[in-house]
VEXDREN-2710 file (C-alpha; in Angstrom, 1 decimal):
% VEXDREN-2710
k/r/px/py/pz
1/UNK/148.6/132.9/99.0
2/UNK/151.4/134.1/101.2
3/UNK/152.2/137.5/101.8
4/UNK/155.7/138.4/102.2
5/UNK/157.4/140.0/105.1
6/UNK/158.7/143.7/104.6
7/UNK/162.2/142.5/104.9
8/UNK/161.4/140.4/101.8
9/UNK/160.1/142.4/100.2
10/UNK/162.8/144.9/101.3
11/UNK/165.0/142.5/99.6
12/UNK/163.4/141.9/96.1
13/UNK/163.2/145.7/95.8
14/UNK/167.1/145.5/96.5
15/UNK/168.3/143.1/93.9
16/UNK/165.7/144.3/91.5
17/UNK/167.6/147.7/91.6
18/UNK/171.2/146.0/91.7
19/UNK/170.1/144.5/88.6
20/UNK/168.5/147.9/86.6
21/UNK/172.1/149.4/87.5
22/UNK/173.8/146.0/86.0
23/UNK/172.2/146.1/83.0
24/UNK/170.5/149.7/82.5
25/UNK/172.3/152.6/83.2
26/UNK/175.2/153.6/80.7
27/UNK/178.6/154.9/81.8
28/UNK/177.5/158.6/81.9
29/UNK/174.5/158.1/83.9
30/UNK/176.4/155.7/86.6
31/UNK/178.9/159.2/87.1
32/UNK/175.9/161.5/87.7
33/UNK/174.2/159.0/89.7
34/UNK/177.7/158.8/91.9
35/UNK/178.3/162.6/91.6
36/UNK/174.6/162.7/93.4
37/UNK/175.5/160.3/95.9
38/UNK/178.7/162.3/96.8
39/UNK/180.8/159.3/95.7
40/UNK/184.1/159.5/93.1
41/UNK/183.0/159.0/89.5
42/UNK/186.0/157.8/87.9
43/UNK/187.3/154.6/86.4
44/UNK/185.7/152.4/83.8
45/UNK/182.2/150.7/83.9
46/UNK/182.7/148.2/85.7
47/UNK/184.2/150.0/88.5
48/UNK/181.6/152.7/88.5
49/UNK/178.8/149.8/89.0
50/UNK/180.1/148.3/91.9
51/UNK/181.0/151.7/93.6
52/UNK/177.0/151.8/93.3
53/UNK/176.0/148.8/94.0
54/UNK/178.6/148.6/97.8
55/UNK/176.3/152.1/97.9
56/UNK/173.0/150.2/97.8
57/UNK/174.3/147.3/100.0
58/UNK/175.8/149.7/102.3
59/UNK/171.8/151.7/102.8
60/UNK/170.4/148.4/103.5
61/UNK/172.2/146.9/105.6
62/UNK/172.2/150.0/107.6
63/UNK/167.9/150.1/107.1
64/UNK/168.6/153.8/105.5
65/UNK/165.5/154.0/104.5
66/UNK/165.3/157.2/103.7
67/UNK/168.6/157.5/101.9
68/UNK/167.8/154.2/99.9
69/UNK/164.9/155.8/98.3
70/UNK/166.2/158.7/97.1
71/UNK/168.8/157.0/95.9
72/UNK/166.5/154.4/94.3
73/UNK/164.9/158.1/92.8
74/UNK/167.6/158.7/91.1
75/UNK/168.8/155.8/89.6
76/UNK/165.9/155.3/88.2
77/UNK/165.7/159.0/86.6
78/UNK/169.3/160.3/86.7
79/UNK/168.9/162.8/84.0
80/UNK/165.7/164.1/85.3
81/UNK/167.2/164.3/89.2
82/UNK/169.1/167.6/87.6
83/UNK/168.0/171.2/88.7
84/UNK/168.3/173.8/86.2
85/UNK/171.9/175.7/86.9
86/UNK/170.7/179.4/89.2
87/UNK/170.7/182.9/87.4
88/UNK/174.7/184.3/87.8
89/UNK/174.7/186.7/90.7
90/UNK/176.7/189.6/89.1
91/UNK/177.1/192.7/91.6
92/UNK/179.2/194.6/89.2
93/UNK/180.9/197.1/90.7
94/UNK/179.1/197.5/93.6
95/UNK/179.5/196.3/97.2
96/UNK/176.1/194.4/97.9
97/UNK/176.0/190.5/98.2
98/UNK/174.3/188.4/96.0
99/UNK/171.9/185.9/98.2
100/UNK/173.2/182.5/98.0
101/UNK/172.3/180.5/101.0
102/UNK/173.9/177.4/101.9
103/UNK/172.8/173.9/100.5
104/UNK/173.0/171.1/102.2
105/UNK/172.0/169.2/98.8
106/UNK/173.8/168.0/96.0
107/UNK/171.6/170.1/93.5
108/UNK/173.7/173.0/92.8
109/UNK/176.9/171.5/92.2
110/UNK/175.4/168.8/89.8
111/UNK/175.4/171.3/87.2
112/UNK/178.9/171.6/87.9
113/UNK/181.3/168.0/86.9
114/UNK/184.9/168.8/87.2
115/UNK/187.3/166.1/86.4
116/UNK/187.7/163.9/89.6
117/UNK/191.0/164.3/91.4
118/UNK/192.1/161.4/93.9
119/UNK/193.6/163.9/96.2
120/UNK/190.0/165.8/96.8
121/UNK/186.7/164.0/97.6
122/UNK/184.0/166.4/97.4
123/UNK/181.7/166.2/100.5
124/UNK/179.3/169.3/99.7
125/UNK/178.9/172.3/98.0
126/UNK/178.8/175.2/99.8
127/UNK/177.3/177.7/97.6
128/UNK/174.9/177.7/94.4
129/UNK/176.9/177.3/91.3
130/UNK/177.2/180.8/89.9
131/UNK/178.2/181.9/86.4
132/UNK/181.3/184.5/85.3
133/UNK/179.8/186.4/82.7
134/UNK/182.3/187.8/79.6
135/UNK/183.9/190.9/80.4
136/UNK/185.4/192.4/76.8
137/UNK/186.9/195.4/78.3
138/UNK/186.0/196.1/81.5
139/UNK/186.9/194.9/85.2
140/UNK/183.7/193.1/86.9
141/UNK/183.3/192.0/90.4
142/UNK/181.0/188.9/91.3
143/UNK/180.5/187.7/95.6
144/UNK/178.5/185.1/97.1
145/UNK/178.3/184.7/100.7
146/UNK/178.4/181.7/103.3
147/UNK/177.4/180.7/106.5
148/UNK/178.8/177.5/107.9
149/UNK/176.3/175.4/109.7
150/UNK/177.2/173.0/112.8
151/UNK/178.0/169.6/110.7
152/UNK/180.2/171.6/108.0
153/UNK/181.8/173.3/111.0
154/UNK/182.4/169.9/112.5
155/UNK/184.1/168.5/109.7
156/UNK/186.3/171.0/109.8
157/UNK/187.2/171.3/113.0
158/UNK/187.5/167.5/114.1
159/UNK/187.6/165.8/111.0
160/UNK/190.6/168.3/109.0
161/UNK/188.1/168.8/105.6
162/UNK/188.6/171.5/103.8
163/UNK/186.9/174.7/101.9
164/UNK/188.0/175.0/98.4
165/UNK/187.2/177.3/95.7
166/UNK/186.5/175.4/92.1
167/UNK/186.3/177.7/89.4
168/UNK/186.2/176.1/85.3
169/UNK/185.4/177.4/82.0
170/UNK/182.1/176.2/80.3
171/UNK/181.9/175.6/76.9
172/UNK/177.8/176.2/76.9
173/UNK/175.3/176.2/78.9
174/UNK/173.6/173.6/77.3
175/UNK/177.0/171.0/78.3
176/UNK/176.8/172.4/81.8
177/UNK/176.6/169.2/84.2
178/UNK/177.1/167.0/81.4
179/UNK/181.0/168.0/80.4
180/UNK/183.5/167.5/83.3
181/UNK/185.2/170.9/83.7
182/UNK/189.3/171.2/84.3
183/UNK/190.0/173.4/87.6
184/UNK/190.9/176.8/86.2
185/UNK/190.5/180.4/86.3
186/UNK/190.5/183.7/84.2
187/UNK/193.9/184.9/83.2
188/UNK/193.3/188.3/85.0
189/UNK/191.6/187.6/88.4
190/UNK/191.4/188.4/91.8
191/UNK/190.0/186.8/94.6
192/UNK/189.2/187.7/98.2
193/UNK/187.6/185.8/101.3
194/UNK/187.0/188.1/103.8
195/UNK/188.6/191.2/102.2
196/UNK/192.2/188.5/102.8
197/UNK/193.7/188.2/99.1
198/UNK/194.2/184.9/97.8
199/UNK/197.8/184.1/96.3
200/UNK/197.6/184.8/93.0
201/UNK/200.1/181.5/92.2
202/UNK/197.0/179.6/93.9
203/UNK/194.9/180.4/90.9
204/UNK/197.4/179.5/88.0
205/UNK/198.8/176.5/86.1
206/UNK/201.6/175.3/84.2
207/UNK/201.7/177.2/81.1
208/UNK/199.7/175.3/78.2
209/UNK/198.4/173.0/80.2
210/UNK/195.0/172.7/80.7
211/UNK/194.1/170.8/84.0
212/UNK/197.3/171.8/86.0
213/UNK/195.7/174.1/88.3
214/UNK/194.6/173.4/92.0
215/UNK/191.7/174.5/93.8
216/UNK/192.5/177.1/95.6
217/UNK/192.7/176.3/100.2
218/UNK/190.2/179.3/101.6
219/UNK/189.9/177.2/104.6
220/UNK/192.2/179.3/107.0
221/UNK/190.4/182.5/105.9
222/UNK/186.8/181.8/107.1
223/UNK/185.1/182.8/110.3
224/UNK/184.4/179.2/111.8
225/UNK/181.2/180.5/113.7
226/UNK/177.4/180.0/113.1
227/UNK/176.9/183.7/113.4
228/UNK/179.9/184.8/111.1
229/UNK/179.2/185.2/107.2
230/UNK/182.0/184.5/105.1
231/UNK/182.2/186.8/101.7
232/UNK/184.1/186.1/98.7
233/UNK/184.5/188.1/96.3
234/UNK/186.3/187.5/92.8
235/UNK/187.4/190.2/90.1
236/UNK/188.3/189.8/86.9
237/UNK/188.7/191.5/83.4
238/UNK/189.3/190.0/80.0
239/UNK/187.9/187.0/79.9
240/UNK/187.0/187.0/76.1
241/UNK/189.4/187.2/72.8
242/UNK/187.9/185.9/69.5
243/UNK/183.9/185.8/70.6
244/UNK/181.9/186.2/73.8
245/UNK/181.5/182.5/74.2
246/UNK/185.2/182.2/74.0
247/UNK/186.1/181.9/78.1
248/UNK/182.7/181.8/80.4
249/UNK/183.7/180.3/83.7
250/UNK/181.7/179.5/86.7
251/UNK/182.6/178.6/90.3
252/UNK/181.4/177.1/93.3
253/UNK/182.6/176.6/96.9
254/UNK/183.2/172.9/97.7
255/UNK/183.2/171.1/101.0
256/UNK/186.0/168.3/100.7
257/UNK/188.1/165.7/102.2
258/UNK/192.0/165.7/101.5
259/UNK/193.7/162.7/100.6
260/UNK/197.1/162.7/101.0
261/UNK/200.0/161.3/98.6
262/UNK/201.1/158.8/101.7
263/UNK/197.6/157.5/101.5
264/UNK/197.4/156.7/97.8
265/UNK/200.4/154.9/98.0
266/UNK/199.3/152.4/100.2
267/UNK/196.5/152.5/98.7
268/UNK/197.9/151.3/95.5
269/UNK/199.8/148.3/97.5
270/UNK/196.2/147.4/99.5
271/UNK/194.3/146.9/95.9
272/UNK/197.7/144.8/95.0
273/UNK/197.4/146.9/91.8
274/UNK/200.7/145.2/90.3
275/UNK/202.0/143.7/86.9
276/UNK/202.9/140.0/87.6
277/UNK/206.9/139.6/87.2
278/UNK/205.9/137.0/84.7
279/UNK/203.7/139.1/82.7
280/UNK/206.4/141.7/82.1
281/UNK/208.7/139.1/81.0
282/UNK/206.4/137.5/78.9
283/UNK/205.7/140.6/77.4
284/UNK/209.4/141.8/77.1
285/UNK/209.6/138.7/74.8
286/UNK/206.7/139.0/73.0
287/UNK/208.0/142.4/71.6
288/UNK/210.8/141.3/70.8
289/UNK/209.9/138.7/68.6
290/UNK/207.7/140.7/66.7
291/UNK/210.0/143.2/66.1
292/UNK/211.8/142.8/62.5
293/UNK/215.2/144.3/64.4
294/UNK/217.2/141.6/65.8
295/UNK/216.8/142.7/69.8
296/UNK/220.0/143.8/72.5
297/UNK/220.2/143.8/75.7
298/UNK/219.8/147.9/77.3
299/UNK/220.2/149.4/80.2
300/UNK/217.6/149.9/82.6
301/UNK/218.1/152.7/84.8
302/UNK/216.9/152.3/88.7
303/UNK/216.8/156.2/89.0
304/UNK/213.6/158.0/89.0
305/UNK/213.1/160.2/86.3
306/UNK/211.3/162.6/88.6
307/UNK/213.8/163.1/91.5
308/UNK/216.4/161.6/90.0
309/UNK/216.7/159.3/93.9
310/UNK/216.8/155.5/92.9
311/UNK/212.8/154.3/93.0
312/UNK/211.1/153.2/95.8
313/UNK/207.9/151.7/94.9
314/UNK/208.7/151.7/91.0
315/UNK/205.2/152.5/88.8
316/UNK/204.0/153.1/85.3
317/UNK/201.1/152.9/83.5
318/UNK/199.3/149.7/82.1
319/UNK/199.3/150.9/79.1
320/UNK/203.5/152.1/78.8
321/UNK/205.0/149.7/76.3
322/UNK/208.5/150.1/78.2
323/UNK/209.9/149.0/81.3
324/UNK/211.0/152.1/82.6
325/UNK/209.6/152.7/86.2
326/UNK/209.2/156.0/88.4
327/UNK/208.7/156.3/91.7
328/UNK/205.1/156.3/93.2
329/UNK/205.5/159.1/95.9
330/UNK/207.6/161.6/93.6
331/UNK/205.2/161.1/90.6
332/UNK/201.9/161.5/93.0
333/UNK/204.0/164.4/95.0
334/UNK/204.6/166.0/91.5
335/UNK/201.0/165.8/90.7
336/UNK/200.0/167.2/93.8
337/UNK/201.9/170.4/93.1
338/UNK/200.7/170.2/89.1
339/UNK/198.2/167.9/87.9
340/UNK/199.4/167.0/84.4
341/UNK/199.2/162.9/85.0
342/UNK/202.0/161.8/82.0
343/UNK/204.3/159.4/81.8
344/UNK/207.4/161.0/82.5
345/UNK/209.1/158.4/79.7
346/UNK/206.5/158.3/76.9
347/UNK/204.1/161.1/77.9
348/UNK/201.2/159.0/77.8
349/UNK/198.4/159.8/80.1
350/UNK/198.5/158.1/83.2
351/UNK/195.7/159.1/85.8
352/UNK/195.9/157.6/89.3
353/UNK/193.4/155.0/88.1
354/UNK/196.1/153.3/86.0
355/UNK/198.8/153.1/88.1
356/UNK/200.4/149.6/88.9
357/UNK/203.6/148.3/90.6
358/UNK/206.0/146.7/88.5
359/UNK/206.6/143.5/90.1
360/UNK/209.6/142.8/87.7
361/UNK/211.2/145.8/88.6
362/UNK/210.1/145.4/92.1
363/UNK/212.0/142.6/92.1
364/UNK/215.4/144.0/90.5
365/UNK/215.1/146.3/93.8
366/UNK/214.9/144.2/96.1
367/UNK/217.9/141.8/94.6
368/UNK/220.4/144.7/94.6
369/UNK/222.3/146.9/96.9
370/UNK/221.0/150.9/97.0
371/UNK/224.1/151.8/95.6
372/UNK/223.3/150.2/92.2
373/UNK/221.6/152.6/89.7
374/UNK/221.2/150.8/86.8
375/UNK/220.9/147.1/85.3
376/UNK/221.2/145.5/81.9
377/UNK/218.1/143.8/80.4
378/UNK/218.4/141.3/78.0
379/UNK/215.9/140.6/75.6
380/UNK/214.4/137.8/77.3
381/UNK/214.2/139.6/80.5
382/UNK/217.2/138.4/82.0
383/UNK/219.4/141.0/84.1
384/UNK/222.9/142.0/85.8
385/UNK/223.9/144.8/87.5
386/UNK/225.5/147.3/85.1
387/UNK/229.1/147.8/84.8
388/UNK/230.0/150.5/87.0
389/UNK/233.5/152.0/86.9
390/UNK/234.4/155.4/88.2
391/UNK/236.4/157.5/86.2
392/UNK/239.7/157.4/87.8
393/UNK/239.4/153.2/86.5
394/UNK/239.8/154.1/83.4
395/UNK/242.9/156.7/83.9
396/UNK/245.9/154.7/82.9
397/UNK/249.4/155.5/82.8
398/UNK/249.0/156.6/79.2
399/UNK/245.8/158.9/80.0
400/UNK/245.2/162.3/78.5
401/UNK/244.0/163.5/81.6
402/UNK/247.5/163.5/83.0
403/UNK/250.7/164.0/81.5
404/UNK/254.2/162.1/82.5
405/UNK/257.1/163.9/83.5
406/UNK/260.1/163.2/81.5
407/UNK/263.8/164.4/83.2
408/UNK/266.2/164.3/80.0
409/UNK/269.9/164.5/81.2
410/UNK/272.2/166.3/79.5
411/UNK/275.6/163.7/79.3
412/UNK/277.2/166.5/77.4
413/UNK/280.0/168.2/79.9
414/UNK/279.2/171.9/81.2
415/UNK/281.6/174.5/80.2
416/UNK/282.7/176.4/82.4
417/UNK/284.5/179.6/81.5
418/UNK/285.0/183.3/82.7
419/UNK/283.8/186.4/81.6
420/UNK/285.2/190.1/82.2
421/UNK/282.3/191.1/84.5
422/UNK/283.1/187.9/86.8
423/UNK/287.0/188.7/86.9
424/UNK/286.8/190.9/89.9
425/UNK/288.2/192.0/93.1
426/UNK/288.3/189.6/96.2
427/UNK/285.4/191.5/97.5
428/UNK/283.1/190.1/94.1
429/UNK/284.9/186.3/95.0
430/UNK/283.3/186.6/98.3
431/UNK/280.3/187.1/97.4
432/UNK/280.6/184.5/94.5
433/UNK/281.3/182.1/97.2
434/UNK/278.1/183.1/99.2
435/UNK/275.9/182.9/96.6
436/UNK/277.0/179.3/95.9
437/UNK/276.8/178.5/99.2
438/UNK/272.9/179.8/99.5
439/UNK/272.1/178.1/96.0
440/UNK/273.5/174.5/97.1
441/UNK/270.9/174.4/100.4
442/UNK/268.2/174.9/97.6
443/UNK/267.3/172.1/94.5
444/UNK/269.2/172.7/91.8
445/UNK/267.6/174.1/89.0
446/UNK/266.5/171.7/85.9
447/UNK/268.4/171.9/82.7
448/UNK/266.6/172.6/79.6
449/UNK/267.3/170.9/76.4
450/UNK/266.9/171.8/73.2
451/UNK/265.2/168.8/71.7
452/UNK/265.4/170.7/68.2
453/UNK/268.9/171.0/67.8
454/UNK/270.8/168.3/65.6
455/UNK/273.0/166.1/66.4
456/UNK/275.3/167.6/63.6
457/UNK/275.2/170.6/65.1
458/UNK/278.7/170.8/66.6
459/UNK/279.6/174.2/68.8
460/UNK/282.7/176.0/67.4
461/UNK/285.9/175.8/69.0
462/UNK/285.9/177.8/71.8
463/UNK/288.4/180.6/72.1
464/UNK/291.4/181.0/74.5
465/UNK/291.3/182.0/77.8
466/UNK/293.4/185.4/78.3
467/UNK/294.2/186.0/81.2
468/UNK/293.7/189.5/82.8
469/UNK/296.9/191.4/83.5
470/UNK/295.5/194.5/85.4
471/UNK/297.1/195.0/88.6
472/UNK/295.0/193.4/90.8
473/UNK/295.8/190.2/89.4
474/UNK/293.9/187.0/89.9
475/UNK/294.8/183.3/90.5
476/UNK/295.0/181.5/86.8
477/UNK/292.4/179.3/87.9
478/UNK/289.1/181.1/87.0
479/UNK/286.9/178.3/88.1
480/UNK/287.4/179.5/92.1
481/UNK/285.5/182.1/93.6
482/UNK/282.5/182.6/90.7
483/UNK/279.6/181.1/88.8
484/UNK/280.4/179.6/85.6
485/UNK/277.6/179.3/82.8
486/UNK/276.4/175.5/82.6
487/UNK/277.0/175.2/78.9
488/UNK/273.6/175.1/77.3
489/UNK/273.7/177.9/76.1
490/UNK/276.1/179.7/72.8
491/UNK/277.6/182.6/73.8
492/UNK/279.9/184.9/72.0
493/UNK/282.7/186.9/74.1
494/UNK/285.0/189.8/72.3
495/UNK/287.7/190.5/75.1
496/UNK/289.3/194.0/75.1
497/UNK/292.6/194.4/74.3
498/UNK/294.8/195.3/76.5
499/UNK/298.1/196.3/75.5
500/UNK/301.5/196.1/77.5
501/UNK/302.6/199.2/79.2
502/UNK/305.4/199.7/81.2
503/UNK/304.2/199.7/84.6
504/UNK/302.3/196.2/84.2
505/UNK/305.9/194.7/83.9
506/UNK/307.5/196.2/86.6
507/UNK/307.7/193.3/89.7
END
């Protein structure tokens, strides 16, 4: 009989254990399996098996030997692979450090699953994982210490990872390492690295939202020596409301790699994670036609609901009904800041796993000019741009926002007539005549009619002109030398009488 060669037999064992994680392991024991291996435990079955499996062709092809078997350990015992979670390390009030070496291992922080973040890839954990216990009343104080070896240094240093504190409230003890805890922290807490106070906005969230808070950067307040120790310390007071089991955190120190927003966008256009054109127009009609409303076309805005700036690489979810895009940097940006991962139209959740470019939209883009902001969709997924009119289009000559300027003439003649106060000495014609002169230079003023008056309305007869027969006597003509009112106005003049004495006749 013949024997086979090791690298036969090397690859037997290979596909043997490609097919126990094909048709074996469920979907929680292909996360813990990853978690071990340091690799990203999110997405859907399918995803998570050939994450594993690019693992197990990736060891062998290398001739990880080593590596290969302990993987191969547990995969085939993933639930057993778990060390129990270390006794909490409370100090109290008091200033001595708890002993927790540093791990190279994934051991300690398998107790600990938070929810998987594409901006964070956790390398290692720095530290053993290491209970909060309730506090009902009073302040506590729990520390752990760290000493960075040469590899974590390196990574660091050449590589930009980073130090990050993850802190998350366990429900029970019992669930810890099975649940996946959200990033959060005691409402009243404190933490220092060195005796350096973390920002206290590091350690919160969005109000009500569970999830929304980052781990905090400590990376900047370590010693980066091999000799240095690094203490943290974190304080904190009032961790429990209804019952002690109410808020029980635990933390850890993670070494991880940073992705950047930049990098998940192209990310997304490497996969071609996209919605055919076709697809969304297919779909657009579909809806339509099972809807018992009788469909209309709508506008489409090409704004981004986020940053209201018109959409760049336009995204939604695969399961948003509508075809309303944002914009793939603001929303990761956004979530970056504030992980919250909901649509910003219909507030359904949309994790970075879910994400696809709108090809449709895409498309609409492309076709039209940046200054264009929105589009009409009809209901069979045809479009035109929008009618766009600024508002001074629609500000005709009969507009409310500006009113006409009617001049009404008067055709009625101007009376003219003289008054006692205006009968006067040379001197007063004088200055009658320089005061016309002055007003004739300027625009004459407008006359004011009385809209209200009737037509019926005849003025009375006006009196007689008498004459003034003072000594200084005038010229008849009382139109020279003075102002005369411009007739739109009634007045009523009672002359004094003046009686004839004997001197006024004397020539």
């Amino acid at each position: 009989m013949a024997t086979q060669t090791p690298n036969a037999r090397e690859g037997l064992s290979t596909a043997a254990l490609i097919n126990y994680v094909q048709q074996k392991l469920i979907v929680r024991q292909l996360q813990l399996v990853l978690k071990s291996s340091g690799l990203p435990s999110s997405g859907v079955k399918k995803t998570l098996q050939d994450r594993l499996i690019d693992r197990i062709l990736e060891l062998s092809r290398n001739n990880e030997v080593e590596a290969l078997e302990k993987l191969r350990g547990i995969i085939y015992r993933p639930d057993s692979s778990l060390p129990p979670l270390p006794l909490p390390q409370v100090v109290g009030r008091s200033n001595d450090y708890g002993s927790s070496p540093t791990t190279n291992g994934f051991g300690s922080m398998d107790r600990l699953h938070f929810k998987p973040s594409p901006f964070y890839t956790i390398l290692e954990p720095l530290c053993a994982a290491t209970q909060v216990p309730v506090m009902n009343h009073h302040r506590n104080t729990v520390k752990t210490r760290i000493t960075l070896n040469e590899q974590q240094l390196n990574a660091i240093i050449t590589k930009g990872a980073k130090v990050m504190l993850y802190c998350g409230q366990i429900e029970a003890p019992t669930l810890v390492g099975v649940t996946k805890l959200d990033i959060g922290f005691p409402q009243q807490v404190e933490v220092k690295v060195n005796e350096q106070i973390v920002p206290a906005s590091q350690l919160k969230g969005l109000k009500n939202k569970p999830g929304s808070t980052r781990p905090p950067d400590i990376t900047q307040m370590l010693h980066k020596s091999l000799t240095h120790t690094n203490d943290i310390a974190i304080t904190y007071a009032l961790t429990t409301k209804a019952s002690p089991t109410t808020e029980k955190y635990a933390f850890v120190l993670n070494l991880v790699n940073v992705i950047s927003a930049e990098k998940l966008v192209q990310d997304l256009k490497k996969h071609n994670h996209r919605i055919s054109k076709q697809s969304v127009i297919d779909d657009m009609v579909k809806r339509n036609e099972d809807s018992e409303l009788m469909a209309t076309s709508s506008v489409m805005s090409l704004k981004c609901p986020l940053s209201t700036l018109r959409i760049e690489i336009p995204v939604r979810s695969r399961v948003c009904t509508h075809v309303q895009c944002f914009d793939a940097m603001s929303y990761l940006l956004l979530q970056q800041q504030a992980p919250t991962w909901q649509c910003p139209t219909c507030n359904k959740p949309v994790p970075y796993e879910m994400l696809v470019i709108d090809s449709y939209v895409q498309a609409i883009l492309d076709s039209t000019p940046k200054s264009v902001d929105s589009v009409t969709v009809d209901p069979d997924g045809n479009w035109s741009v929008a009618s766009q009119r600024s508002p001074s289009a629609d500000l005709g000559p009969n507009s409310d926002e500006e009113e006409d300027v009617v001049e009404i003439q008067d055709s009625r003649p101007v009376r003219k007539f003289d008054t006692p106060s205006q009968v006067g000495t040379p001197n007063n014609r004088g200055n009658s005549q320089d005061t016309t002169h002055r007003s004739s230079s300027k625009r004459p003023m407008s006359q004011v009619i009385d809209l209200t008056l009737s037509d019926d309305d005849d003025e009375p007869p006006r009196p007689a002109k008498r004459h003034n027969t003072s000594t200084q006597t005038q010229p008849h003509n009382g139109n020279n030398g003075h102002n005369g009112y411009n007739g739109y106005q009634r007045v009523s003049l009672t002359l004094p009488h003046i009686g004839r004495t004997s001197d006024s006749v004397k020539h």
